[in-house]
C-alpha positions in Angstrom: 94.7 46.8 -15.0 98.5 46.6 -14.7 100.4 47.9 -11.0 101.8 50.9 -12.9 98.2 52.1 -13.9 97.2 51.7 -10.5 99.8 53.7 -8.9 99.1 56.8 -11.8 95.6 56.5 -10.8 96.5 57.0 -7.0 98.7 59.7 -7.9 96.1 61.4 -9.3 93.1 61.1 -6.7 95.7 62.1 -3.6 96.5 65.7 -6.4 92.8 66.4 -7.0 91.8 65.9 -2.8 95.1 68.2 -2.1 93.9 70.9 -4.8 90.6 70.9 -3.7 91.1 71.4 0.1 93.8 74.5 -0.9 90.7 76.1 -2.4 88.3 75.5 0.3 90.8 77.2 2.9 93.2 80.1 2.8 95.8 80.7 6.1 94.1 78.0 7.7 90.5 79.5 7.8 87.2 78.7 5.7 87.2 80.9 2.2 86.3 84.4 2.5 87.2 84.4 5.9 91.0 84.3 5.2 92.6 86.4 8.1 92.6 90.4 7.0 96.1 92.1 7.0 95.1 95.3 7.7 96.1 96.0 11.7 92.8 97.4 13.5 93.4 100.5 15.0 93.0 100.9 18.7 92.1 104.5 19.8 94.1 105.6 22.9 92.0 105.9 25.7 91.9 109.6 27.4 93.9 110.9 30.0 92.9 110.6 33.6 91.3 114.0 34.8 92.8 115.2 37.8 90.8 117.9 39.7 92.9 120.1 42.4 91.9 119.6 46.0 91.1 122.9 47.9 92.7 122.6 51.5 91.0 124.9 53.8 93.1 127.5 55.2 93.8 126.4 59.1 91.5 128.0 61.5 92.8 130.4 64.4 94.8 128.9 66.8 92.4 129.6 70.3 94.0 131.1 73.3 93.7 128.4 76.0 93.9 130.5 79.4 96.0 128.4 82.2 93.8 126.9 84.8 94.5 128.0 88.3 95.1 124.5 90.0 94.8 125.0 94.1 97.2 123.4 96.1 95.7 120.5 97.7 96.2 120.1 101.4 98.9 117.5 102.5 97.6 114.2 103.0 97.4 112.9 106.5 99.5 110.1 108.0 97.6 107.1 106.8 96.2 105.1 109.8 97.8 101.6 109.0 100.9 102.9 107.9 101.3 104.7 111.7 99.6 102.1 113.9 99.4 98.6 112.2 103.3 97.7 113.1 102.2 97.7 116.5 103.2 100.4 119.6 104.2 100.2 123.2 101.5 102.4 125.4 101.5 103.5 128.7 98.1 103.0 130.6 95.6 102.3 127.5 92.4 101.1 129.2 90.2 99.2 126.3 86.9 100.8 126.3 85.6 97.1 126.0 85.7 93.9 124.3 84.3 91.4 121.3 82.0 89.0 123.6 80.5 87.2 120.7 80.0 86.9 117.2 77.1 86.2 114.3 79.5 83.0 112.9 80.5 80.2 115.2 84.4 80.2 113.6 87.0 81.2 115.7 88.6 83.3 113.9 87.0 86.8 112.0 87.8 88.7 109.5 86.7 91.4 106.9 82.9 91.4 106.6 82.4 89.8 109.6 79.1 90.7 112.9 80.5 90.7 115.9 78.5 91.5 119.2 80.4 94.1 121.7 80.5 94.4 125.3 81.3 97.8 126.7 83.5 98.6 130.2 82.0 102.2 130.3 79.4 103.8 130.5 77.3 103.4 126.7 77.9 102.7 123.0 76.8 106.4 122.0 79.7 106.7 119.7 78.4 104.7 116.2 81.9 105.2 114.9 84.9 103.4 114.3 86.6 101.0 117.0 90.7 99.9 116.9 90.5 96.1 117.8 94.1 95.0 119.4 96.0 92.6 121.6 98.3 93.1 124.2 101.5 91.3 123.5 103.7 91.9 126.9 104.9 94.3 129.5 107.9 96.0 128.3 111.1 97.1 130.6 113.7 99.4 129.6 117.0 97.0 128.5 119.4 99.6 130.6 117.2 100.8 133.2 114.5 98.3 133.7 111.7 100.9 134.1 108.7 99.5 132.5 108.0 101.5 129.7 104.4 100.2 129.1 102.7 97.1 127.4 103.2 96.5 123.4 99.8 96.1 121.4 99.4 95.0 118.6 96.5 96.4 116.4 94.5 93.6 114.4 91.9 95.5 112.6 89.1 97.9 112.7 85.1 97.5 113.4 82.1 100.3 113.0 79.3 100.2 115.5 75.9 99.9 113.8 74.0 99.2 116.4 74.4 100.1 120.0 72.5 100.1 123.4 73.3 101.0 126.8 76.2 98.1 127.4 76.5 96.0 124.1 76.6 97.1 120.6 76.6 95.2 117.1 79.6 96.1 115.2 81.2 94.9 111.6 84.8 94.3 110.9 85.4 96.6 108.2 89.4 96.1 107.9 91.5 93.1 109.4 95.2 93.1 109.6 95.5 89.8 111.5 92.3 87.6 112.6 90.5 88.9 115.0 89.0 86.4 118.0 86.4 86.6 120.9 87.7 88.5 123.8 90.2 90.8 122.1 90.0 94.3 123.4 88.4 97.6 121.3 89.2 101.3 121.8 87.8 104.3 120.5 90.0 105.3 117.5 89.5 108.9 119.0 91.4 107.8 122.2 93.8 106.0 119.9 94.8 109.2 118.1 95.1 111.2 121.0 97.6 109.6 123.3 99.9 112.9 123.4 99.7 115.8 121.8 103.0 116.8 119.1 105.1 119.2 121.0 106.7 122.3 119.9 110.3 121.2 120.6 112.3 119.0 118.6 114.7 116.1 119.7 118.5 118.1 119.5 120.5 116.2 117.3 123.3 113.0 118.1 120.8 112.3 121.2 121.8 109.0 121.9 118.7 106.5 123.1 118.3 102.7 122.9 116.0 100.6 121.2 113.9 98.8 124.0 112.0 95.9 122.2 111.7 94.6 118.5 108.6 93.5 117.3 108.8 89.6 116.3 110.9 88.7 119.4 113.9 87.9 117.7 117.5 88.1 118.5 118.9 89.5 115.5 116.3 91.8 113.4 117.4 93.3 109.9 116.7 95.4 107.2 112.7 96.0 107.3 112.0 94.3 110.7 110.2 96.6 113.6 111.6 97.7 116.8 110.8 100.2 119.5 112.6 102.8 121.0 112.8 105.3 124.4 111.9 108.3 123.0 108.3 110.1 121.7 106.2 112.7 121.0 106.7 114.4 124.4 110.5 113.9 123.4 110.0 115.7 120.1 110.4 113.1 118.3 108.0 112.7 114.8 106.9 110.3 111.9 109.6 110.5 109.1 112.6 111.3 111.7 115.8 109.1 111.6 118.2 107.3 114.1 121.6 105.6 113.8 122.0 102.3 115.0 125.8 102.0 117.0 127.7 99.3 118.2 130.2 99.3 120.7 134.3 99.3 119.3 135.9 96.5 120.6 139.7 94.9 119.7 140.6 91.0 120.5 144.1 90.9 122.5 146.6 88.5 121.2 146.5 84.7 121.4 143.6 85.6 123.4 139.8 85.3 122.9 138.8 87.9 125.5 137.3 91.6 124.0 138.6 94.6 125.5 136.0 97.4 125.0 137.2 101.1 124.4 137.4 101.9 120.3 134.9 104.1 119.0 131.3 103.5 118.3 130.4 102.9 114.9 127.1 103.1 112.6 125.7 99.6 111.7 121.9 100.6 110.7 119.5 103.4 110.4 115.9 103.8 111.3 112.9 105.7 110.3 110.5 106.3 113.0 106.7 105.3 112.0 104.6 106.5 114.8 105.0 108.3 118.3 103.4 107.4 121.8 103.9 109.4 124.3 107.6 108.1 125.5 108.2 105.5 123.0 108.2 105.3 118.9 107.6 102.3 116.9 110.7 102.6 114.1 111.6 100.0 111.2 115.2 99.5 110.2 115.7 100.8 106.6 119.4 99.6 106.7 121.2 97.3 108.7 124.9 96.1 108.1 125.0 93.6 111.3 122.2 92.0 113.2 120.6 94.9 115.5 119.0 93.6 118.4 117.3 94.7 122.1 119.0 96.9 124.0 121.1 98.5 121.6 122.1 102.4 121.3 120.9 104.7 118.7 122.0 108.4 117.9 119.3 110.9 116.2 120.3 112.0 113.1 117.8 114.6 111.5 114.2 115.9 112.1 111.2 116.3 110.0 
């Protein structure tokens, strides 16, 4: 067979396998599944049903009648804000002492049994007892009249058991720690030192503050001192004092003061507590060191 046959023959297989495979498929697909050209028709779905929401009608408003509030009556002085900063007393006899305690440490606190001995006649009162030490004597700065002896109160115990002499007591509140041998008093006799007067201190009364509390020279703003008049002066918790100092001018080329120029205001005090003769104050404001001895003018009562 010659090339050229061979090529027609070739020709002719690739037409028949092309012509058959046209037949077996239409578009692509097997026949009698050729792709339809008729669109499907898609129904619309329905529309959402809304159903209308009845709102209640709003119920009566109710009448609330005002409640009759009745006044409370005013709060007493708190007993650590009055005594806790200390006072200068006149004659306070302890009604006894701590002889012992449950614990074998030295010092006592909150929580702590301690054993009492009394320098009366019985424990009857189960109460409350002021624990406190006695600092020092004090003398009036100016006059040097002694004025009393400055205690300092270091916490407070309750009786729970007592006998004729001795009683069983717990510290309930401590301030400081408290130590064998510090002296107790009946809050009762505490409280009652003097009884408020009528009158009232007249105003720019000038008096001097006899002792300060930490011993220091110069005290400031929120230190403690003590001053020369009290209750049987008129004088009450919440009343206030100036603090002066002396006017004084410097001569020339000289280092020598010459007193003479007016006083002038260099602190105020608020008085916490009132003894008999003396008040226990802390300085609210202070422009120059106040110290012992200096003179103070009331300003205003309660």
């Amino acid at each position: 067979m010659s090339v050229k046959k061979m090529w027609w023959g070739t020709g002719l297989f690739v037409l028949m396998v092309i012509f058959t495979h046209h037949s077996v498929f239409a578009d692509g697909r097997p026949k009698g599944q050729a792709l339809s050209t008729e669109r499907q028709l898609v129904e619309p779905l329905p529309p959402p049903f809304f159903t209308e929401k009845k709102i209640p009608a709003p119920l009566p408003l109710e009448v609330v009648e005002p409640e009759v509030v009745e006044e409370a009556p005013p709060p007493k002085p708190e007993f650590w804000a009055t005594f806790s900063n200390g006072m200068i007393v006149a004659d306070l006899i302890p009604d006894g002492e701590i002889q012992a305690a449950e614990d074998a440490k030295i010092m006592l606190g909150d929580g702590d049994v301690v054993y009492l001995k009394s320098f009366r006649e019985d424990f009857s009162d189960k109460g409350q007892w002021v624990v406190f030490k006695t600092i020092k004597d004090v003398y009036h700065p100016k006059t040097e009249e002694r004025l009393g002896d400055l205690i300092n109160v270091l916490g407070i115990i309750e009786v729970t058991h007592a006998n004729k002499d001795s009683a069983t007591a717990k510290i309930v509140h401590s301030k400081e720690p408290i130590s064998r041998n510090d002296f107790i008093v009946s809050l009762e006799n505490l409280l009652s030192l003097a009884d408020l007067k009528d009158q009232v201190l007249p105003e720019n009364t000038e008096g001097t503050i006899v002792e300060v509390r930490d011993n220091r020279r110069n005290n400031a703003q929120h230190d403690i001192v003590y001053i020369d008049y009290g209750k049987k002066d008129g004088v009450a918790r919440g009343d206030r004092f100036a603090v002066l100092h002396g006017g004084q001018r410097a001569e020339f080329r000289s280092s020598k003061k010459v007193p003479g120029l007016p006083q002038r205001e260099v602190g105020n005090l608020v008085i916490l507590s009132t003894q008999d003769r003396t008040a226990t104050a802390r300085i609210v404001e202070s422009i120059e060191p106040i110290s012992r001895g200096d003179s103070i003018l009331f300003l205003s009562s309660r």
